[in-house]
LOMARBA-548228 format. One line per field, with one value per residue (C-alpha): residue in one letter; x, y, z. Coordinates in steps of 0.25 Angstrom, whole numbers. Layout:
N
residu (A:...)
u (X:...)
v (Y:...)
w (Z:...)
//
This chain:
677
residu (X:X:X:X:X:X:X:X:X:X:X:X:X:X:X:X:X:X:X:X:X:X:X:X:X:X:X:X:X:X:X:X:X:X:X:X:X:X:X:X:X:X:X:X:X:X:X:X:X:X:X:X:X:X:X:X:X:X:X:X:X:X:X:X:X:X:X:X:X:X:X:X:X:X:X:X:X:X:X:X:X:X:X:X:X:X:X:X:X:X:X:X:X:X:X:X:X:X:X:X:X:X:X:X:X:X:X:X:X:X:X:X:X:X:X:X:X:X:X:X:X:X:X:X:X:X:X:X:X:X:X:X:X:X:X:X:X:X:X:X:X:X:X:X:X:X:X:X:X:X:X:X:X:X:X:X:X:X:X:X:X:X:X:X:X:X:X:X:X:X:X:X:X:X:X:X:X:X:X:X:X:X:X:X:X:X:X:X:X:X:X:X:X:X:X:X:X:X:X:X:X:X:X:X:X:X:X:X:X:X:X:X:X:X:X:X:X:X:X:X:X:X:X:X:X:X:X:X:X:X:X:X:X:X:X:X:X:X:X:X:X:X:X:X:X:X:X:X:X:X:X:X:X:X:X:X:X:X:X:X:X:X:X:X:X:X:X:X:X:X:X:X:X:X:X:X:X:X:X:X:X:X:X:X:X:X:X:X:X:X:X:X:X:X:X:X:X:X:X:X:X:X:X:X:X:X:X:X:X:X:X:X:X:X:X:X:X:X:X:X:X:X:X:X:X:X:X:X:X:X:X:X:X:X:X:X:X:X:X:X:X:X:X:X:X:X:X:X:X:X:X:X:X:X:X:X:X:X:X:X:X:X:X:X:X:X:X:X:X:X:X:X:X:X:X:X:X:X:X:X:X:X:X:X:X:X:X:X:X:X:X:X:X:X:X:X:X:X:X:X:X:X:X:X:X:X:X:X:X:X:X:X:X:X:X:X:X:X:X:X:X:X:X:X:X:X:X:X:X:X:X:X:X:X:X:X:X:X:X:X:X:X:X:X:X:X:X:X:X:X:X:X:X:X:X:X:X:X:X:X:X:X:X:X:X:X:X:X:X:X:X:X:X:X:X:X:X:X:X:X:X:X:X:X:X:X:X:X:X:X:X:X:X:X:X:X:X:X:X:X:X:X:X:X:X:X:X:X:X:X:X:X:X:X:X:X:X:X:X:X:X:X:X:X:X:X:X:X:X:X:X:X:X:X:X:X:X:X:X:X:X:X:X:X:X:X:X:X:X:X:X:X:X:X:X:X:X:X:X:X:X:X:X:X:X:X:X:X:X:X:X:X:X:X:X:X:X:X:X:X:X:X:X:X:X:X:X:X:X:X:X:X:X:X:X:X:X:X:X:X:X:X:X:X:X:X:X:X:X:X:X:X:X:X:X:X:X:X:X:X:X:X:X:X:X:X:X:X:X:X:X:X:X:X:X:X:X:X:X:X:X:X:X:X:X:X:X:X:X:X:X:X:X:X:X:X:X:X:X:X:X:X:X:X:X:X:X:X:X:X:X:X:X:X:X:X:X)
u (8:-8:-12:-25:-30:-45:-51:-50:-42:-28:-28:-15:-9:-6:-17:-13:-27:-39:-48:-64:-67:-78:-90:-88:-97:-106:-98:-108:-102:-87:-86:-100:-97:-80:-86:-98:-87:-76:-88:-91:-77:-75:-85:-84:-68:-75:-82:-71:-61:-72:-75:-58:-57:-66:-56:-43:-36:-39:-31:-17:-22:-8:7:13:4:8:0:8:21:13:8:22:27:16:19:35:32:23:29:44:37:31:44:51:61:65:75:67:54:65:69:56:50:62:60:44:51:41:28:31:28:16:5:15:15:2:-2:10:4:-10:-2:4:-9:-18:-7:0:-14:-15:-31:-25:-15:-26:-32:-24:-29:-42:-40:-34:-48:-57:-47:-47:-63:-63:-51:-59:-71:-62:-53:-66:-73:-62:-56:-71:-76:-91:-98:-86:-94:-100:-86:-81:-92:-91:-77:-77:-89:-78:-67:-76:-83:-68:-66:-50:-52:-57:-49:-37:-44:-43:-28:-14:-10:-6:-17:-27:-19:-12:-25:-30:-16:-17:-30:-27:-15:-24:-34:-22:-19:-34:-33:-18:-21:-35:-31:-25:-10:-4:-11:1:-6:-13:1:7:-4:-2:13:10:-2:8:19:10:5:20:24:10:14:22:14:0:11:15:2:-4:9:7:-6:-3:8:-3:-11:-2:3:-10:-15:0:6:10:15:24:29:32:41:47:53:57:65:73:76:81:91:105:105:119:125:115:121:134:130:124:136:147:138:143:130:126:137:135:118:121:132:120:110:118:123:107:105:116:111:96:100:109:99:100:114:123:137:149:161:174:168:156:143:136:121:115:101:92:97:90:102:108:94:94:107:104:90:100:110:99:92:105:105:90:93:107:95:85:94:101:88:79:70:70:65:54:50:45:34:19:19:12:19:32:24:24:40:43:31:32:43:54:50:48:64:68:60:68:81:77:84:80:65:69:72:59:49:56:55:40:38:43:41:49:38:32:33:41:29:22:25:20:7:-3:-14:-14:-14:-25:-33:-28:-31:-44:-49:-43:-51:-62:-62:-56:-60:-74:-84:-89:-87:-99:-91:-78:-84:-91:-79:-71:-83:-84:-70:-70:-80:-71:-59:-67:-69:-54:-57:-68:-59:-53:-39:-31:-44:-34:-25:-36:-38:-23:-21:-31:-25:-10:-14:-22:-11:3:-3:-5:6:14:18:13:-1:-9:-22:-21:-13:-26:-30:-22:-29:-43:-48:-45:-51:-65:-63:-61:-74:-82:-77:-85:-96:-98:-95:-106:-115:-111:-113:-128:-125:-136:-136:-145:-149:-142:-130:-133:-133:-121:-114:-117:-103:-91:-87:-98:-92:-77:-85:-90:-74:-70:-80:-84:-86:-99:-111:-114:-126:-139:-137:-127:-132:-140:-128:-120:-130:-130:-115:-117:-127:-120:-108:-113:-121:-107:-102:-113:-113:-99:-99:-113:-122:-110:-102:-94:-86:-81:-69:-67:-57:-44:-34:-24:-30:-39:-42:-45:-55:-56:-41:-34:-25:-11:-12:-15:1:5:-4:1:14:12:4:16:26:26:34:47:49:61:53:59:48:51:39:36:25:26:25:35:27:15:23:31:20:12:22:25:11:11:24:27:42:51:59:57:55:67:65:73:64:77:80:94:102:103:92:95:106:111:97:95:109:106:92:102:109:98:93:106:107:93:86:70:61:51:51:40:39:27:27:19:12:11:20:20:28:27:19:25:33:45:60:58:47:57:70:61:54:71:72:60:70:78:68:61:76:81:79:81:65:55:41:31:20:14:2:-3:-11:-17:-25:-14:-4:6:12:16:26:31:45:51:64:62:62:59:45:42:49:36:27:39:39:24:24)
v (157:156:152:154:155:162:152:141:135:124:116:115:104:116:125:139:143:137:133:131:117:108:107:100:86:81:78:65:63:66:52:45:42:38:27:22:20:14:3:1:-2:-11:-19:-22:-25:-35:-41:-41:-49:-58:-61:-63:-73:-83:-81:-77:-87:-82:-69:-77:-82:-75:-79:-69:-58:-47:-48:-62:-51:-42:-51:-60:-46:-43:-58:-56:-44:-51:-62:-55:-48:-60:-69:-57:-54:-40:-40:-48:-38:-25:-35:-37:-23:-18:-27:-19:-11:-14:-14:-5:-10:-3:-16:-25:-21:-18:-34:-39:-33:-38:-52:-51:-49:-57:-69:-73:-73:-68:-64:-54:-47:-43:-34:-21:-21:-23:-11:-2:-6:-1:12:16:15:25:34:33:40:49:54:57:66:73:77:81:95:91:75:71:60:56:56:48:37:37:34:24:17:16:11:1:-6:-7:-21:-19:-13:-22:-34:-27:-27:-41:-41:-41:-28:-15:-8:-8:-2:8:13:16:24:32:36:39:48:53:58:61:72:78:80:87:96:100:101:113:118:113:98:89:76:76:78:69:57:60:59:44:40:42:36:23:25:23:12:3:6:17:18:22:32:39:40:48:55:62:64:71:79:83:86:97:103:103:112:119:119:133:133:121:127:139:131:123:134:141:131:129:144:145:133:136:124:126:125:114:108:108:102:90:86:88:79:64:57:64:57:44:44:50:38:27:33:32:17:14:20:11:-1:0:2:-10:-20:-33:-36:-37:-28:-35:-29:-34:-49:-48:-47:-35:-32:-21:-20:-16:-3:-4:-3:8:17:13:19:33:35:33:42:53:49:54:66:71:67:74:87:83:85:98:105:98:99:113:114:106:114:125:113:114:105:95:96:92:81:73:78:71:58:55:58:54:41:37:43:33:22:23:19:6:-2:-3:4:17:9:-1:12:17:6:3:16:18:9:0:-6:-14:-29:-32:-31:-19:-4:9:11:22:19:4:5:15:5:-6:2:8:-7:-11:0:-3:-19:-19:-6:-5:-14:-11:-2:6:9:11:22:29:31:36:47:51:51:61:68:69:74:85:90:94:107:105:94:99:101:88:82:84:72:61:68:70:55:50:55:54:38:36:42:35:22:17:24:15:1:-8:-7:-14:-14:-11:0:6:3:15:28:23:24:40:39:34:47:54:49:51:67:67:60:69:80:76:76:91:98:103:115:120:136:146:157:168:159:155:169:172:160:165:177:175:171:158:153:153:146:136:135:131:123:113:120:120:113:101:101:92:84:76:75:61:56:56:49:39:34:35:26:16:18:12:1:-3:-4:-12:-20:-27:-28:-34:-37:-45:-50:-58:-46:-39:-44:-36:-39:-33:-39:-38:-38:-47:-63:-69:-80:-85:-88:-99:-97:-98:-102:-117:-119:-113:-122:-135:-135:-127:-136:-147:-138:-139:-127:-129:-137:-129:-128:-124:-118:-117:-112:-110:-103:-87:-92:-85:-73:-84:-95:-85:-79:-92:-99:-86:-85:-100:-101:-88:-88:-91:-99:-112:-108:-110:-97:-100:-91:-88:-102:-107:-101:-94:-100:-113:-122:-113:-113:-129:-131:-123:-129:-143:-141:-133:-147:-153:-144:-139:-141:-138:-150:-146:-141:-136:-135:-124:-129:-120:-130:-120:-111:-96:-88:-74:-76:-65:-74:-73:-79:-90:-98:-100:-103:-114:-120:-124:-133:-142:-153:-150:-154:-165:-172:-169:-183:-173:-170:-181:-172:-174:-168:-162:-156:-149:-137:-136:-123:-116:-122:-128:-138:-140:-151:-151:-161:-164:-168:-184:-184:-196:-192:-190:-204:-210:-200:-198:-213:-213:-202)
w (19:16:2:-3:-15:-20:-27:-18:-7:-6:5:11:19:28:24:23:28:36:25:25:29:26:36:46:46:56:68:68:54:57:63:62:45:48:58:49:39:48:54:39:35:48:44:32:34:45:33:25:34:38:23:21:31:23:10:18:9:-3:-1:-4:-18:-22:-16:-22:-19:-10:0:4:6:15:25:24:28:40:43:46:53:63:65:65:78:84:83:87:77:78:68:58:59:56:43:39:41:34:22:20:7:-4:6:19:32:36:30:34:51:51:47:55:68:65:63:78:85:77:72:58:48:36:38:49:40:32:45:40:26:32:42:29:22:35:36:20:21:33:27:13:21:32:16:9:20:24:9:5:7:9:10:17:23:10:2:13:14:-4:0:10:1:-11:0:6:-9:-16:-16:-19:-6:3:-6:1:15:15:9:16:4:8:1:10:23:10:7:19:22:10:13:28:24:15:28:35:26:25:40:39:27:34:49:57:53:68:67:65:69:56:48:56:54:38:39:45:39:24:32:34:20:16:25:19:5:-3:-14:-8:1:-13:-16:-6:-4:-17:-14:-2:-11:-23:-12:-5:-19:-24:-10:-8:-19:-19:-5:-7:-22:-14:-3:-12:-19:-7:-3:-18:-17:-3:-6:-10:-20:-23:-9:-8:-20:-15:-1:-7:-17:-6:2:0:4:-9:-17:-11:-15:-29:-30:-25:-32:-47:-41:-38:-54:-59:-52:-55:-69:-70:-63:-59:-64:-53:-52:-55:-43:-41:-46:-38:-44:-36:-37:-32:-39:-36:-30:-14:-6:-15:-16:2:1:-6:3:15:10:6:21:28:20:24:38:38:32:42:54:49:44:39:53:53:39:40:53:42:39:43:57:48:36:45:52:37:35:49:50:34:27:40:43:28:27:38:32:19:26:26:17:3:6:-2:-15:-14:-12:-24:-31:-26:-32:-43:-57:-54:-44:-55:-63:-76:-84:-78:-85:-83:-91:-84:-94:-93:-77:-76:-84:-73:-60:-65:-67:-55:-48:-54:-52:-39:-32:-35:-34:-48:-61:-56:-43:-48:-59:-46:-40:-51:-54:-40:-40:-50:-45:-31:-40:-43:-29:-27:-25:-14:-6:8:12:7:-1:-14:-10:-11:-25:-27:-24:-33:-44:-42:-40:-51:-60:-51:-50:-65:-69:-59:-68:-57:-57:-47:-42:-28:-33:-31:-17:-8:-18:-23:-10:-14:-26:-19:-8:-19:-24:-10:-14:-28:-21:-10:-21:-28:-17:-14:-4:3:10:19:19:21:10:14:12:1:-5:4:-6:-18:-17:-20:-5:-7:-19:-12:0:-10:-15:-1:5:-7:-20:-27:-24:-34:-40:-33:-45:-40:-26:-30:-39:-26:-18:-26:-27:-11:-11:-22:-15:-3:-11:-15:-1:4:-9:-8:8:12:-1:-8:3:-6:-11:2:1:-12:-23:-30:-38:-29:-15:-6:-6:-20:-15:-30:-31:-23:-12:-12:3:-1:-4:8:17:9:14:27:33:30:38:53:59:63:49:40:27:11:4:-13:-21:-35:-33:-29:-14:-7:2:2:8:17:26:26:32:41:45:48:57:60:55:46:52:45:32:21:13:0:-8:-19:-19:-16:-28:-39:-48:-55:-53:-40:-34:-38:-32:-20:-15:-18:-7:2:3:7:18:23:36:30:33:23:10:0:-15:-19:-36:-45:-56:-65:-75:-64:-76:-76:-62:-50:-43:-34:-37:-27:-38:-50:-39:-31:-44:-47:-37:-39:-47:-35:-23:-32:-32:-18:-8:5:5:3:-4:9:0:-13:-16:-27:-29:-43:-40:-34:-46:-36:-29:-16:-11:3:5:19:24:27:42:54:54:39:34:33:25:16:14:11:1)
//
């Protein structure tokens, strides 16, 4: 049913009408300005790797940072297929619940063709950089209404001068492949609202570009999903209230009542969902039933269980009519139902993946310290934008008034425009409400707040139109002013034409500024992301006592140092298995006396050759470390005492604050350096 109304028009994402476009560009332009950028970006991410490699090492100045997960993870998927375990690659895809697979195969597959190093699995992030610069330019032109080229290039010019941005280019994080989803899902949904009523491809493309977004990270994929929803109820709203409430008034909710309490699936997920309430309530302490103690915190398995119940119900629905009903959807509508929403379905029967992207989230994803305080983290990510995300204060306040300024234009924008808008606000309220506030919380949706910035700046340039005079008297009627409505609004005064200009011009500067006249800062910096040349890195302890082990050696690793993902993927990337590697990272009991106890007779019985002791020499209290730091640092009396392992070696790291000693089961061939030592 059309919808119209006489002041100005909604865009729909089936629009009800065909609607006045924009003019069409150059066809010399159409594809000459997306190639100048994408040759820019390519090179610059040429210059980029080739200035990592010279301070490669200096991107693992953390051990317990996340980036040593991510590629441990990309590192078992490669080397799970190059081994070929089958079994063990479904185990280990399964076990991405936290952190979805997408970042994870993508380095892993990089890893198989061009071998097990680190400097490769930083070739997607890389590639996410050079894609978010082109879909910064490809979002901005086609969301503007007139200058598309030039919001594009204001935008591309902000992408390619962040320095968090190009910080996480040379990183192995999420957020550089993230932000070039968001922003892709984001184009994906200009061409469907703006394209013809029987194009499915274009809906089809936007269900599985926002089914990759969810399988890189579930936080940028909420994001853009209510976007996409403000958008649409923003343009239909009307439309969708109207079917909303035609399907409440034509349901017998009585009858369907009824059905649903003499259904015992519904019995059984109303009983496991007061069970997951009771056991999250009561925590940590176990259960005591018939004399054993029983602990079922926290609630995964039972929350698994609840999704799987409801699952068996919607597909029961499915089956009987839940086809047909959606065969009342636009074609594109039911290409989202079928490429989005079904396959994220299935992907929650994993086990426990409903419950961690609650948790994920929710609040609950935070530290003990960490509380929800909107104020205090505005405060943090608007000097976190401005430190890390803009090469300088000056920058940073360009961007905000052009953003302004492109805020403004909601009016003038084309079909779907309003969800870069949309997602510009919704995330700069959600993420400091959320308590865990990080910087690169930032990274997926500032590149929409610099398109949003291309728009004030090509809205400030305003539009030059050439006509004739008796067109320009024909304009001045009542039908000219409802052109100017639909095609771009009022012309801006020639004022402003020189203030645009010149942010072009300083925009460019920028550019050229950080990539060729300063060298030195390509690389970027943010908090979070990208080598730290002026820290030390971590990788000295790894290659003091790796260079000790020859392969085919059984080798105990104890730390009290936060080691574990470090020492992990280093001795995965060395050997290319675990096989050899005694992984007791919750020591050998319960800790204390039962963990002293068990690493006693451990020694009685084991078959390792080698045995490392990674010492922190200094007090690491209140320091993010995992449980294996305070279970291993128990058992140095222990090892000092034993007689079964003579100490080979010790070596000392005073600007790392550790120690490393390496002790070896006396054997024929190492009688005699035991002897000398």
């Amino acid at each position: 049913m059309p919808i119209s109304l006489p002041t100005r028009p909604r865009y729909f994402l089936v629009p009800a009408r065909r609607l006045s476009e924009a003019p069409q560009t150059c066809p010399l332009g159409v594809w000459l300005f997306p190639a100048l950028v994408f040759v820019v970006a390519v090179v610059l991410a040429g210059c980029l790797y080739a200035r990592f490699l010279g301070v490669d090492r200096a991107l693992w100045y953390n051990p317990y940072h996340d980036r040593n997960a991510h590629y441990l993870y990309s590192l078992k998927l490669a080397t799970d297929v190059q081994n070929g375990r089958l079994l063990q690659l479904l185990h280990d895809l399964n076990e991405a619940r936290i952190w979805p697979p997408l970042h994870g195969l993508a380095a892993a597959l990089v890893l198989l063709i061009g071998g097990r190093d680190y400097r490769l699995a930083i070739l997607p992030s890389l590639a996410g950089w050079v894609a978010t610069v082109l879909l910064g330019f490809l979002v901005a032109r086609r969301a503007a209404s007139r200058r598309g080229n030039l919001a594009g290039l204001i935008a591309a010019a902000f992408l390619a001068a962040s320095p968090a941005h190009r910080a996480y280019a040379a990183d192995i994080m999420l957020e550089s492949l993230g932000a070039a989803l968001s922003l892709l899902v984001l184009y994906s949904y200009l061409l469907t609202v703006q394209g013809r009523v029987g194009e499915v491809a274009k809906a089809r493309c936007l269900a599985v570009t926002l089914l990759l977004l969810f399988l890189e990270k579930y936080n940028y994929w909420l994001l853009v999903v209510l976007a996409l929803l403000a958008a649409e109820g923003y343009s239909r709203g009307r439309l969708y209230g109207r079917a909303i409430r035609a399907v409440l008034s034509s349901t017998d909710w009585r009858r369907w009542t009824a059905a649903q309490l003499r259904h015992p699936l519904t019995w059984a997920a109303a009983i496991l969902l007061l069970a997951s309430v009771y056991v999250y309530q009561h925590g940590e302490r176990p259960f005591r039933l018939w004399g054993h103690s029983l602990s079922l915190y926290p609630p995964h398995n039972l929350i698994h269980l609840i999704y799987v119940l409801l699952f068996i119900r919607l597909a029961s629905w499915w089956r009987r009519q839940g086809q047909q009903w959606t065969r009342q959807f636009d074609p594109r509508l039911r290409q989202v139902v079928l490429w989005l929403i079904g396959p994220i379905a299935v992907w929650f029967l994993l086990p426990k993946h409903p419950s961690y992207f609650l948790w994920y989230l929710s609040f609950a994803d935070r530290a003990p310290h960490q509380h929800m305080d909107f104020f205090g983290g505005f405060r943090d990510y608007a000097t976190w934008a401005v430190q890390d995300y803009h090469s300088s204060l000056a920058w940073a306040w360009a961007a905000a008034l052009l953003c302004l300024c492109g805020l403004l234009t909601w009016r003038r924008l084309r079909p779907g425009g309003i969800a870069v808008l949309a997602l510009v606000l919704l995330a700069s309220v959600l993420t400091p409400l959320h308590p865990n506030h990080k910087g690169r919380m930032l990274h997926s949706w500032i590149p929409a707040v610099w398109v949003t910035a291309g728009l004030g700046a090509a809205a400030l340039w305003g539009p030059r139109e050439r006509t004739t005079a008796s067109q320009r008297t024909q304009r001045k009627n009542t039908e000219d002013r409802k052109w100017r409505i639909e095609n771009g609004g009022q012309q801006i005064r020639p004022f402003f034409y020189p203030l645009s200009s010149i942010l072009c011009l300083l925009c460019l500067l920028c550019v050229l500024w950080d990539t060729v006249i300063r060298p030195s800062t390509l690389l970027g910096h943010a908090v979070e992301g990208g080598p730290h040349p002026e820290l030390p890195s971590m990788l000295e302890v790894t290659d003091t006592y790796l260079s000790d082990i020859r392969d085919g050696e059984r080798t105990l690793l104890l730390t009290s140092l936060p080691l574990k993902p470090m020492a992990q993927w280093t001795w995965l990337e060395r050997f290319g298995h675990f096989e050899n590697l005694e992984e007791r990272w919750y020591g050998f009991g319960a800790a204390g006396a039962d963990n002293r106890r068990g690493f006693t007779d451990w020694l009685q019985t084991t078959a390792c050759n080698t045995l490392v002791f990674c010492e922190t020499t200094i007090s690491r209290e209140g320091v993010d470390s995992g449980p294996e730091c305070a279970l291993h640092a128990e058992l140095k009396d222990v090892l000092s005492g034993q007689r079964i392992f003579y100490l080979a070696e010790e070596q000392e790291l005073p600007h790392l604050a550790c120690r490393i000693q390496i002790w070896q089961r006396p054997t024929p061939g190492r009688e005699n350096v035991a002897e000398g030592r």
